[in-house]
C-alpha positions in Angstrom: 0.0 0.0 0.0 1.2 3.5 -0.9 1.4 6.7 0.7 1.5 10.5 1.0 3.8 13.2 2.7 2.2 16.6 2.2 2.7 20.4 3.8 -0.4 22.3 4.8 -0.7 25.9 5.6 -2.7 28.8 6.0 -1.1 31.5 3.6 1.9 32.0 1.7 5.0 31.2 4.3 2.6 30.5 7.4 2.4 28.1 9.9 3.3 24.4 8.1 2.4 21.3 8.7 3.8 17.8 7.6 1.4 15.4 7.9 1.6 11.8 6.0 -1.2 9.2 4.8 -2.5 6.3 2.8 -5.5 8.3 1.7 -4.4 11.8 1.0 -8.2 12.8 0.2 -10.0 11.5 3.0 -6.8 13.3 5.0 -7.6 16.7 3.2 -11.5 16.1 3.6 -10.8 15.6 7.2 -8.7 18.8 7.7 -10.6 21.2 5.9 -13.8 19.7 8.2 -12.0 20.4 11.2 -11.8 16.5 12.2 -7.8 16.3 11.5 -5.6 17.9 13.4 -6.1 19.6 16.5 -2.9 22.0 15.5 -4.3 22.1 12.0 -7.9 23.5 13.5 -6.0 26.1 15.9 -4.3 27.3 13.1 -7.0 27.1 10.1 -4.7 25.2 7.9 -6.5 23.8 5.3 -4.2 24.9 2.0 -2.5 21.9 0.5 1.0 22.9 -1.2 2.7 20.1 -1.2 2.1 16.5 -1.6 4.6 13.7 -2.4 3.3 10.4 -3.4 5.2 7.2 -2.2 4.9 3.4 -3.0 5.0 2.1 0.0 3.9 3.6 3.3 7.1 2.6 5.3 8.7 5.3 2.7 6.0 8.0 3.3 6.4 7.6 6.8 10.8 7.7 6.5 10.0 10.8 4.7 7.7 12.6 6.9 10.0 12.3 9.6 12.7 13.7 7.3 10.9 17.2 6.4 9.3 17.4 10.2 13.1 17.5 11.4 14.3 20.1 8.6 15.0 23.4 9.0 11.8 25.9 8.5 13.8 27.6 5.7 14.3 23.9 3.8 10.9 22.7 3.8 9.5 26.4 2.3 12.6 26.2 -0.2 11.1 22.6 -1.2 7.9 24.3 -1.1 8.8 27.2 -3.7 10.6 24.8 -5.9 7.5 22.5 -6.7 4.6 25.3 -5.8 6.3 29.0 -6.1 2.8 30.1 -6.4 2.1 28.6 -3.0 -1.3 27.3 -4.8 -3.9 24.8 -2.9 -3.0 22.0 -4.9 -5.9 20.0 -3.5 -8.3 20.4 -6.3 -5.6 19.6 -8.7 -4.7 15.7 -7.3 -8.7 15.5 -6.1 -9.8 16.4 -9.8 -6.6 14.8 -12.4 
């Protein structure tokens, strides 16, 4: 079974969050319900702009662990790199 990493936020350079899952729509339908995360409901983080699919979930979960120990400057570099526009890619993976 396969997996997600993805980085939420709440505007351009906000708060982040790494998060990773097998299902990354029911994740996303969960946060933006205010079911996920308690620190993703304090915040109102609910904009998608990164996601990284993986094969196996033992790798999403390797790499989760990665970016949550990274530098703040690293993970919006990796951020600016794949989304400069800092866009809520949700409706782009929910809707291929």
């Amino acid at each position: 079974m396969g997996g997600w990493t993805y980085i939420l936020t709440n505007k351009p350079r906000g708060v982040l969050y790494v998060g990773v899952t097998s299902d990354l729509a029911a994740r996303m339908t969960q946060h933006r319900s205010g079911t996920g995360s308690s620190f993703c409901r304090r915040y109102g983080l609910k904009r998608l702009v990164l996601a990284e699919t993986h094969s196996e979930i033992a790798m999403a979960i390797a790499r989760e662990k990665t970016l949550k120990a990274w530098k703040r400057d690293w993970k919006i570099e990796l951020i600016e790199k794949a989304n400069p526009g800092w866009d809520d890619l949700f409706d782009h993976l929910a809707h291929p």
